[in-house]
PyMOL Python script that loads the backbone (N, CA, C, O; Angstrom):
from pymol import cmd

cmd.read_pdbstr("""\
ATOM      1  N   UNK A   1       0.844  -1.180   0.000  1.00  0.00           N
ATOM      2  CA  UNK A   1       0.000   0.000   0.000  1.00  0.00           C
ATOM      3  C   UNK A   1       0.882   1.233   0.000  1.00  0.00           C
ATOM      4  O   UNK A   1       1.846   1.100   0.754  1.00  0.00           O
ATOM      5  N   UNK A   2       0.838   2.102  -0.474  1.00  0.00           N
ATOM      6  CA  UNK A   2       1.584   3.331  -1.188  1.00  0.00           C
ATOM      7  C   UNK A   2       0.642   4.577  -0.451  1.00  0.00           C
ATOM      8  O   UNK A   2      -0.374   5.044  -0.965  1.00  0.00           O
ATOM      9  N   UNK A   3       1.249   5.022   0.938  1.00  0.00           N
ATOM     10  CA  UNK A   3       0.530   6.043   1.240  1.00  0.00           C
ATOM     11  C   UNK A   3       1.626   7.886   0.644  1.00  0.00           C
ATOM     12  O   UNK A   3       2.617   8.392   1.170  1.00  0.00           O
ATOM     13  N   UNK A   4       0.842   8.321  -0.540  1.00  0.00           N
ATOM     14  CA  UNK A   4       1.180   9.644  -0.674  1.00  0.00           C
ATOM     15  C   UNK A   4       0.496  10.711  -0.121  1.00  0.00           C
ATOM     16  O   UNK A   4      -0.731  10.797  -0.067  1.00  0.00           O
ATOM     17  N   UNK A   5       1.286  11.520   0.286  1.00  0.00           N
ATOM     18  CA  UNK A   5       0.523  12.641   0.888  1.00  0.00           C
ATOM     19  C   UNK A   5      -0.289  13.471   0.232  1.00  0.00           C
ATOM     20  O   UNK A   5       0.194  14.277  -0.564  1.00  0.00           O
ATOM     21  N   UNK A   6      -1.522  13.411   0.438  1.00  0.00           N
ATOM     22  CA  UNK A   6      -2.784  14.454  -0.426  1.00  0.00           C
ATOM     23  C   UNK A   6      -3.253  15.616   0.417  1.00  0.00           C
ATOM     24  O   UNK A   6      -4.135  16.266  -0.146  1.00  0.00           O
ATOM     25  N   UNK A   7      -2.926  16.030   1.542  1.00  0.00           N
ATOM     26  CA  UNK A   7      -3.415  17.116   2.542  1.00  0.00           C
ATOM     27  C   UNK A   7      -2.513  18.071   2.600  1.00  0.00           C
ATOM     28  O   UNK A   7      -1.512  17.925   3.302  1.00  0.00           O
ATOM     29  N   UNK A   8      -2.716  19.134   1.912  1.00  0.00           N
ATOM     30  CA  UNK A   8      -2.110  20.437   1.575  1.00  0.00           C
ATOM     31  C   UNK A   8      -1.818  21.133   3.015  1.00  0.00           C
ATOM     32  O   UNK A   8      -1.806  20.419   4.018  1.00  0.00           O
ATOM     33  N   UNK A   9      -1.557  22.668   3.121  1.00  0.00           N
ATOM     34  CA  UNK A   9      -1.213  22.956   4.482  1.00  0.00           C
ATOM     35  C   UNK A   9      -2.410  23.857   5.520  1.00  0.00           C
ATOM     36  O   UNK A   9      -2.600  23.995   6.728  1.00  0.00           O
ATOM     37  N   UNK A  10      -3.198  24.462   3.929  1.00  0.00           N
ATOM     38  CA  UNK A  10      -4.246  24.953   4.363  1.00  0.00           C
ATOM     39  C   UNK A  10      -5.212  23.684   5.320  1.00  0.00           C
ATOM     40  O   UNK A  10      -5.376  23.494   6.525  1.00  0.00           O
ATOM     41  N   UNK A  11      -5.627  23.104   4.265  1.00  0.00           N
ATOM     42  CA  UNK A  11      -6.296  21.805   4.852  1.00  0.00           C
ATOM     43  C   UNK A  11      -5.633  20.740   6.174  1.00  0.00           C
ATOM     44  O   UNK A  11      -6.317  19.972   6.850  1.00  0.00           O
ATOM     45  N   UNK A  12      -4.475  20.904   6.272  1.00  0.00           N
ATOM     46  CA  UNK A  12      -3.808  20.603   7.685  1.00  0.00           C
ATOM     47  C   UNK A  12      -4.712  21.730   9.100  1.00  0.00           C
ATOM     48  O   UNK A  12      -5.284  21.543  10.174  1.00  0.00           O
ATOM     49  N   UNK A  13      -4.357  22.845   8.234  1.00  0.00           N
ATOM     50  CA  UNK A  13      -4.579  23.669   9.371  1.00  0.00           C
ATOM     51  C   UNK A  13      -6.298  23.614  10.229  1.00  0.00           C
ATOM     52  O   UNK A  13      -6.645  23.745  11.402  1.00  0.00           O
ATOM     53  N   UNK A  14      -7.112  23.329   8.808  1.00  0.00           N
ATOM     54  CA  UNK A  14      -8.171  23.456   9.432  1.00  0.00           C
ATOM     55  C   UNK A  14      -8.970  22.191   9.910  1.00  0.00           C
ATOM     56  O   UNK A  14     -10.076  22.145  10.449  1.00  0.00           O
ATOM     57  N   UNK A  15      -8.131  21.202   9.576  1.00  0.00           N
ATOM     58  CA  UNK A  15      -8.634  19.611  10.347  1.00  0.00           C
ATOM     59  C   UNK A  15      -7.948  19.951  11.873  1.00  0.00           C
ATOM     60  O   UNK A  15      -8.852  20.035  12.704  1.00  0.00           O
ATOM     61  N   UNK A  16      -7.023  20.099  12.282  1.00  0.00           N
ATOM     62  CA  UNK A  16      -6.659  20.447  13.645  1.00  0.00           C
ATOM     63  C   UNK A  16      -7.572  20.975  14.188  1.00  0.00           C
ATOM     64  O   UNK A  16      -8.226  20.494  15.114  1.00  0.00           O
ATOM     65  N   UNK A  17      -7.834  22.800  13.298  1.00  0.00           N
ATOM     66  CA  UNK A  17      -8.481  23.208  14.506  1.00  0.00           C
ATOM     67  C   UNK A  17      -9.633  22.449  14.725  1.00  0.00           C
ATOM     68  O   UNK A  17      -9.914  21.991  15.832  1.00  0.00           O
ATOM     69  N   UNK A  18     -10.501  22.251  13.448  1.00  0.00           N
ATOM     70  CA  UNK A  18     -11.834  21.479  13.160  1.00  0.00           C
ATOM     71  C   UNK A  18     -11.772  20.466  14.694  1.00  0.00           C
ATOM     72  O   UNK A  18     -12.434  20.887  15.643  1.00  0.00           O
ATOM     73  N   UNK A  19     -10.979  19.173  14.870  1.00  0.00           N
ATOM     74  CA  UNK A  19     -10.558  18.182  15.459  1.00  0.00           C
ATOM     75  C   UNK A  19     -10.944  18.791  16.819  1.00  0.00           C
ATOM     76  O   UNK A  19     -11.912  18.539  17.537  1.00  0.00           O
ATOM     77  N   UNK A  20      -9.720  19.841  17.014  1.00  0.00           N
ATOM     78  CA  UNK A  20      -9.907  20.451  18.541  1.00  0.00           C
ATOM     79  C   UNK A  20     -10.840  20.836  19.103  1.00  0.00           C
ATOM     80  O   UNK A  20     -10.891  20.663  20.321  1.00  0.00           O
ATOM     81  N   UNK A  21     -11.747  21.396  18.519  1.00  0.00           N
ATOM     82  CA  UNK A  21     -12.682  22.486  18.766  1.00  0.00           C
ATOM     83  C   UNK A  21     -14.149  20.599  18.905  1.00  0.00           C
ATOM     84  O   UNK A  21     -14.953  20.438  19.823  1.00  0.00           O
ATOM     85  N   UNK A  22     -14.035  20.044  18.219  1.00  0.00           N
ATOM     86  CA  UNK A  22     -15.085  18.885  18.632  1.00  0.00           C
ATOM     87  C   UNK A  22     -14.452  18.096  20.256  1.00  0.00           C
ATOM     88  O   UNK A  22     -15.207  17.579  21.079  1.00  0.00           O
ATOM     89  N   UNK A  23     -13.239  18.166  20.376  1.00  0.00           N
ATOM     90  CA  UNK A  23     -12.988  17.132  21.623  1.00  0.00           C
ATOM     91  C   UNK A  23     -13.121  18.410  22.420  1.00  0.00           C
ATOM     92  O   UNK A  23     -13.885  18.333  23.382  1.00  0.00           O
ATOM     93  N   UNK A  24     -12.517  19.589  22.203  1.00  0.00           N
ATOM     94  CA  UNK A  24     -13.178  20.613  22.952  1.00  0.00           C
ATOM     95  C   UNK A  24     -14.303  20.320  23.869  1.00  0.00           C
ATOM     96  O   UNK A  24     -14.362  20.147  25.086  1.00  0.00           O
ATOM     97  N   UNK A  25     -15.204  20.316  22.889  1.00  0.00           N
ATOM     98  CA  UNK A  25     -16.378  20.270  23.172  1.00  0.00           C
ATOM     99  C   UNK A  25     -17.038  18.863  23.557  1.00  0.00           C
ATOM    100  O   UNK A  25     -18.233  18.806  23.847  1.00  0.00           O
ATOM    101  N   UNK A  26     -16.570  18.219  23.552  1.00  0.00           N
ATOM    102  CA  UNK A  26     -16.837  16.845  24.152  1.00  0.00           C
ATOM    103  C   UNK A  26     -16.522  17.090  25.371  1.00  0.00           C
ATOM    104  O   UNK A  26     -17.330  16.966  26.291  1.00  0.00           O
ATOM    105  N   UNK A  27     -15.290  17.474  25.527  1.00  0.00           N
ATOM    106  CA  UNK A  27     -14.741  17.151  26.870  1.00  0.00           C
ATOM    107  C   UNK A  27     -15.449  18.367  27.857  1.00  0.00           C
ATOM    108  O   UNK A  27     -15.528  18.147  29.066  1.00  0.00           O
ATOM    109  N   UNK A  28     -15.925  19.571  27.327  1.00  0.00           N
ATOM    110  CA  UNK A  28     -17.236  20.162  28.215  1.00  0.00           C
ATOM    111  C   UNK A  28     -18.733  19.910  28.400  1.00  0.00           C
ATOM    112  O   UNK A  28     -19.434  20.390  29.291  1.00  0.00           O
ATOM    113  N   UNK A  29     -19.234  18.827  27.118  1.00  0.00           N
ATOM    114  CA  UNK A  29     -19.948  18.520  27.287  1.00  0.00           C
ATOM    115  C   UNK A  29     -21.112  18.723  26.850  1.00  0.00           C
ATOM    116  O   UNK A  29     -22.216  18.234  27.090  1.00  0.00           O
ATOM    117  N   UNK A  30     -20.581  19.799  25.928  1.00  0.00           N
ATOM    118  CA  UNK A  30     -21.681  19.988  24.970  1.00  0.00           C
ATOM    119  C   UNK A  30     -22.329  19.429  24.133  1.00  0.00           C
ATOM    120  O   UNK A  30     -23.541  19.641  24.088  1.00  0.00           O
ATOM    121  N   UNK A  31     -21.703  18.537  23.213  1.00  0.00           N
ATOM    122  CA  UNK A  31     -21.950  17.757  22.449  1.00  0.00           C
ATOM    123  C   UNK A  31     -22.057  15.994  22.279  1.00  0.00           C
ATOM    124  O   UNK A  31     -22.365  15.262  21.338  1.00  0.00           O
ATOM    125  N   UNK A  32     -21.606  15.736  23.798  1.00  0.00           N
ATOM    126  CA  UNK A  32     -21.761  14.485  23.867  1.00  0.00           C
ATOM    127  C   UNK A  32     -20.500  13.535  23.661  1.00  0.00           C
ATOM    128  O   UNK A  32     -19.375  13.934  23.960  1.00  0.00           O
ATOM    129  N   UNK A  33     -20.712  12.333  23.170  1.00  0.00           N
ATOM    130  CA  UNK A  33     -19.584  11.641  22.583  1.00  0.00           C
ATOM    131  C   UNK A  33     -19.284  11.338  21.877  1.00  0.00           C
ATOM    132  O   UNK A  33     -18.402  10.482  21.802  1.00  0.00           O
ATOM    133  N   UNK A  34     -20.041  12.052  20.646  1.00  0.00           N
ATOM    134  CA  UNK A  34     -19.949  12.326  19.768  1.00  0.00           C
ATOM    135  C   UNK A  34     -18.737  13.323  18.805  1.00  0.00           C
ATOM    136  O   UNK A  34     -18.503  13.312  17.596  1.00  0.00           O
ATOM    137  N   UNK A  35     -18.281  13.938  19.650  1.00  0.00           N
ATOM    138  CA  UNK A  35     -17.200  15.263  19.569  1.00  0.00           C
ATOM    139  C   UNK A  35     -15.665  14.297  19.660  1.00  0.00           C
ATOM    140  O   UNK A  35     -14.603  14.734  19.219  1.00  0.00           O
ATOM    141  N   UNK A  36     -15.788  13.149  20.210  1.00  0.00           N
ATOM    142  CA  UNK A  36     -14.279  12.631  20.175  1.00  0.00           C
ATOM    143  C   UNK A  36     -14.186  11.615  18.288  1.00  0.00           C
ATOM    144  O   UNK A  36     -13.451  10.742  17.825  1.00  0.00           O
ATOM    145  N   UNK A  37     -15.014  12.165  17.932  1.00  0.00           N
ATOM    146  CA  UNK A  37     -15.022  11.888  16.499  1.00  0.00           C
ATOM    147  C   UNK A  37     -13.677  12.352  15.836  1.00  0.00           C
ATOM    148  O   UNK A  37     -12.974  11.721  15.047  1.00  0.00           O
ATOM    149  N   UNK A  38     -13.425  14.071  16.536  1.00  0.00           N
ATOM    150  CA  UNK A  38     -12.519  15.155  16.377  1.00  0.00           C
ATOM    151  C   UNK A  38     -10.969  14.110  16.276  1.00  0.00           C
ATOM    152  O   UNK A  38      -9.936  14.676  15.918  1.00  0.00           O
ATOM    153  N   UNK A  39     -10.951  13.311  16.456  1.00  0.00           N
ATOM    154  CA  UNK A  39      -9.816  12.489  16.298  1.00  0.00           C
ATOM    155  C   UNK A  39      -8.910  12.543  15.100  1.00  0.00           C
ATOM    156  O   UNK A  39      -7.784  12.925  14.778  1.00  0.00           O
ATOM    157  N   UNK A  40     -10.162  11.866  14.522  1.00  0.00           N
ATOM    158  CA  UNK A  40      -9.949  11.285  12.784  1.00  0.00           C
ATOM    159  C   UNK A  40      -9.361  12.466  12.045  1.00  0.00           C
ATOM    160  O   UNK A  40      -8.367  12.360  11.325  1.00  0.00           O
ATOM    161  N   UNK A  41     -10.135  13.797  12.291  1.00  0.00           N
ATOM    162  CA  UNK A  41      -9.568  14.920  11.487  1.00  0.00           C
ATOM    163  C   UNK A  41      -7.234  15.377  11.897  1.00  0.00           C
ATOM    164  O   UNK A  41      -6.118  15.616  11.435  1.00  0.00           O
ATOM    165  N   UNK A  42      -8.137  15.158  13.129  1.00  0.00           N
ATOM    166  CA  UNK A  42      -6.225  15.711  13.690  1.00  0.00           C
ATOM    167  C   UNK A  42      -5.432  14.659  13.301  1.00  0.00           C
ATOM    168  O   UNK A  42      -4.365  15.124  12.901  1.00  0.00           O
ATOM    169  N   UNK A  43      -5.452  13.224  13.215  1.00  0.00           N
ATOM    170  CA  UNK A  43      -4.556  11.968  13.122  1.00  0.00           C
ATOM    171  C   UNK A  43      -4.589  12.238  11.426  1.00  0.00           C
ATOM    172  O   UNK A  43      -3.514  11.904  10.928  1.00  0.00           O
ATOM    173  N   UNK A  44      -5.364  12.654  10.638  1.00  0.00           N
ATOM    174  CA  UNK A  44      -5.086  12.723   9.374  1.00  0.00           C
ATOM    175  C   UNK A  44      -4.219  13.831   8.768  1.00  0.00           C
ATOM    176  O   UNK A  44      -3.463  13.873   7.797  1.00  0.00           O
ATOM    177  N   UNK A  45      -4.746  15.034  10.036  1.00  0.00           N
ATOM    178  CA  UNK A  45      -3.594  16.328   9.896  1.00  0.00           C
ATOM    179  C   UNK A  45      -2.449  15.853   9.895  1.00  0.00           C
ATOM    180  O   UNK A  45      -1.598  16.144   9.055  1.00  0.00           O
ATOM    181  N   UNK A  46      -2.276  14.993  10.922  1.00  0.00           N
ATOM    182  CA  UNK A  46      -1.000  14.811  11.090  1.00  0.00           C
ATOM    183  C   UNK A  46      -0.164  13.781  10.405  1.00  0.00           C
ATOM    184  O   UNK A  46       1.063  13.710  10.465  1.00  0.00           O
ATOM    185  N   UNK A  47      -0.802  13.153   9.882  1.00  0.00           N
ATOM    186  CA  UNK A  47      -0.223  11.756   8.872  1.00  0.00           C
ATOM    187  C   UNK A  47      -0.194  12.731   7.307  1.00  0.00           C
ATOM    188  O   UNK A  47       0.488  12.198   6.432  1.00  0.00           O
ATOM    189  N   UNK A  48      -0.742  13.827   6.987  1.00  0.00           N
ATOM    190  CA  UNK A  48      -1.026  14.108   5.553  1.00  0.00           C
ATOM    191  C   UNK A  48      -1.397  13.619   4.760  1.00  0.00           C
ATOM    192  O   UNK A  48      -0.849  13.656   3.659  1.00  0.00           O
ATOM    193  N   UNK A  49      -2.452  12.981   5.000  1.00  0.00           N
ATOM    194  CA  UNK A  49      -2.924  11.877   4.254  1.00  0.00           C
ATOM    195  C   UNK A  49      -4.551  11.269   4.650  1.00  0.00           C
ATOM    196  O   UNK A  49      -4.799  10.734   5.731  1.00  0.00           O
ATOM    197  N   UNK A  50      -5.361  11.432   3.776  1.00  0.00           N
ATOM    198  CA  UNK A  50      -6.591  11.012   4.037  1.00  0.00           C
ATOM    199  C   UNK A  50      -7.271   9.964   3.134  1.00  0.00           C
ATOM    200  O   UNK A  50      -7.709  10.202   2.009  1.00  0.00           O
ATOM    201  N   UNK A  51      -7.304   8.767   3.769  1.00  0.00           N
ATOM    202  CA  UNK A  51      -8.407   7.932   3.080  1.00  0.00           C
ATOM    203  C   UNK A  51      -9.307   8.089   1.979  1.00  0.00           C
ATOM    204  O   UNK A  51      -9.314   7.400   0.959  1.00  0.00           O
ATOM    205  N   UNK A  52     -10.153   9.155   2.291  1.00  0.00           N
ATOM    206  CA  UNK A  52     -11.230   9.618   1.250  1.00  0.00           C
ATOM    207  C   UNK A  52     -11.084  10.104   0.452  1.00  0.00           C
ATOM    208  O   UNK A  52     -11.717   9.962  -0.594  1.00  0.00           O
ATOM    209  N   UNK A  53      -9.960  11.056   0.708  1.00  0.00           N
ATOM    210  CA  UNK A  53      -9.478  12.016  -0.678  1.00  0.00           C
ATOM    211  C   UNK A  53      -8.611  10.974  -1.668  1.00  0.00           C
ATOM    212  O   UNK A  53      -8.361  11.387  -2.800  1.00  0.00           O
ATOM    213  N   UNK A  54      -8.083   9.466  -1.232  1.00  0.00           N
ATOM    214  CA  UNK A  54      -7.267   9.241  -2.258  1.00  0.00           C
ATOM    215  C   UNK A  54      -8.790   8.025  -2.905  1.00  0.00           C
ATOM    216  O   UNK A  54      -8.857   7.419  -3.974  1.00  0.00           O
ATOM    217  N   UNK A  55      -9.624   8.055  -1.949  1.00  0.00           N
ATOM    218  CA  UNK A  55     -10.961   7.128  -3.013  1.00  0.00           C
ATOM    219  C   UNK A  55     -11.396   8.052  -3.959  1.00  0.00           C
ATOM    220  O   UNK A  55     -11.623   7.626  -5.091  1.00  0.00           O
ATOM    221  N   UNK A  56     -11.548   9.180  -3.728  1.00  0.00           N
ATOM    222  CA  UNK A  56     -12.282  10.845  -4.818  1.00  0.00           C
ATOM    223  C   UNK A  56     -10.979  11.366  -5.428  1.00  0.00           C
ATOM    224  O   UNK A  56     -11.069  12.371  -6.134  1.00  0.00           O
ATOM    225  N   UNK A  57      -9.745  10.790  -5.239  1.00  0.00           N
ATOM    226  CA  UNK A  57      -8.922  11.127  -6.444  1.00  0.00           C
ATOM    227  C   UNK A  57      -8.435  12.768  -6.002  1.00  0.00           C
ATOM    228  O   UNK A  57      -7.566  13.411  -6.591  1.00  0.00           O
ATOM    229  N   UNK A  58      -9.093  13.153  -5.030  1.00  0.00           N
ATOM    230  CA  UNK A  58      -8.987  14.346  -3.955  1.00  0.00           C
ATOM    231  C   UNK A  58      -7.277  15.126  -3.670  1.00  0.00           C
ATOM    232  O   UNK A  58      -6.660  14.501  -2.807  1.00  0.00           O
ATOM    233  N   UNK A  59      -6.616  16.147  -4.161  1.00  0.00           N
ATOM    234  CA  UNK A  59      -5.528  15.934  -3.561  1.00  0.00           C
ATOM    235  C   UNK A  59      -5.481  17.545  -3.101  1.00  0.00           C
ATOM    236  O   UNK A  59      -5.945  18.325  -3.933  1.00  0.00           O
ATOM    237  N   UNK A  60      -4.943  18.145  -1.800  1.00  0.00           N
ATOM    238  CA  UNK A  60      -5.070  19.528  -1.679  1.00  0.00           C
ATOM    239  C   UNK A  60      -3.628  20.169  -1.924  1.00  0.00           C
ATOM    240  O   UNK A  60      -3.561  21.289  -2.431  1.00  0.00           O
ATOM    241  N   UNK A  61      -2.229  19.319  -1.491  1.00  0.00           N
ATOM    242  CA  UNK A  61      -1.459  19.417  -1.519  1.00  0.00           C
ATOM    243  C   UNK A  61      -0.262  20.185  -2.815  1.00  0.00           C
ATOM    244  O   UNK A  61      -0.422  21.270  -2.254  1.00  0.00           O
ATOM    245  N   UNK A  62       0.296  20.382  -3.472  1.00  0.00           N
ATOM    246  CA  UNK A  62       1.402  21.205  -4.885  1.00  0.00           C
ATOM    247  C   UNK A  62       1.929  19.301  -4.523  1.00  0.00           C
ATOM    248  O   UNK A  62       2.184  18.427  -3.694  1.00  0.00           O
ATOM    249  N   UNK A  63       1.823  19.611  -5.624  1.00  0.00           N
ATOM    250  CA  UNK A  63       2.774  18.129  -6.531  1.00  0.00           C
ATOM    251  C   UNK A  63       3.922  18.553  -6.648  1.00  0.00           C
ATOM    252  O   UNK A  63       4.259  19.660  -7.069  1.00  0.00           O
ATOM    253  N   UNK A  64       4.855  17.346  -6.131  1.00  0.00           N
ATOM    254  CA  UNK A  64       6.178  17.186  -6.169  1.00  0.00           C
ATOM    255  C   UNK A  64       7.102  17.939  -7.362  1.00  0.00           C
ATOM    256  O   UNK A  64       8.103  18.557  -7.001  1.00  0.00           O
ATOM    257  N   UNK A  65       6.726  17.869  -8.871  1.00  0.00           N
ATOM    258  CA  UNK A  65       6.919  18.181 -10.076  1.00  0.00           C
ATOM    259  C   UNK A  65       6.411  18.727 -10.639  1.00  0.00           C
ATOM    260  O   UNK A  65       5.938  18.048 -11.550  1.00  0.00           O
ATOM    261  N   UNK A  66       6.105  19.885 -10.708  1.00  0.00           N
ATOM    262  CA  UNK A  66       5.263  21.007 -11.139  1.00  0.00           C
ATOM    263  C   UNK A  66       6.006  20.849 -12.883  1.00  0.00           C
ATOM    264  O   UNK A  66       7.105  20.540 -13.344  1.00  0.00           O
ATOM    265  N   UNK A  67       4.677  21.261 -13.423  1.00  0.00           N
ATOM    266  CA  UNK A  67       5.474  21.060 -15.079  1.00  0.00           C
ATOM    267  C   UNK A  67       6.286  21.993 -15.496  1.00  0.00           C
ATOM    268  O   UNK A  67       6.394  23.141 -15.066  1.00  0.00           O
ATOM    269  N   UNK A  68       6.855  21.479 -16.341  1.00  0.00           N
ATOM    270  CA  UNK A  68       7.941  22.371 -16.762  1.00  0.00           C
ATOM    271  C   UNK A  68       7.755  23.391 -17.537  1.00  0.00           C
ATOM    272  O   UNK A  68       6.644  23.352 -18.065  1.00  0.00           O
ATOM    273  N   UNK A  69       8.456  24.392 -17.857  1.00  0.00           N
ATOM    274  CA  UNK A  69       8.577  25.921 -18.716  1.00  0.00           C
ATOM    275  C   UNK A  69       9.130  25.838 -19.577  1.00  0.00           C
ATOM    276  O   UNK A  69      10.280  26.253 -19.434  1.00  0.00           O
ATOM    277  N   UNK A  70       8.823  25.355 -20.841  1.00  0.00           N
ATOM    278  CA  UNK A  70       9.179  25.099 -22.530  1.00  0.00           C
ATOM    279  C   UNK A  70       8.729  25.481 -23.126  1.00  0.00           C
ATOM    280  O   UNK A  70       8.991  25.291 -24.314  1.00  0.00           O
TER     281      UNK A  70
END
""", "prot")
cmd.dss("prot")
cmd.show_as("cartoon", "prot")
cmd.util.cbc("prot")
cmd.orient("prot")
């Protein structure tokens, strides 16, 4: 299995906060236990790499080899 990185930096940034802001809120209680969902987003921030985006062909990230100027 060939994991490439598809999670750009913008999209890093906002699965964290996204992530935080649900266990946040789990852990006050607002939302139940449902909010430690917030996981999945931060463990993917942090791996650069998401499941779904490589099933939808999805990539947010600049490619390694940008084409060339000829």
């Amino acid at each position: 299995m060939n994991i490439v990185q598809n999670i750009g930096s913008a999209d890093k940034i906002a699965r964290l906060v996204v992530g935080a802001l649900l266990i946040l809120l789990a852990l006050m209680g607002q939302i139940g236990m449902w909010g430690w969902i917030g996981v999945i987003p931060i463990a993917t921030a942090l791996m650069g790499w998401c499941p779904a985006y490589t099933l939808f062909g999805i990539k947010t990230c600049p490619t390694s080899n940008p084409p060339s100027a000829s």
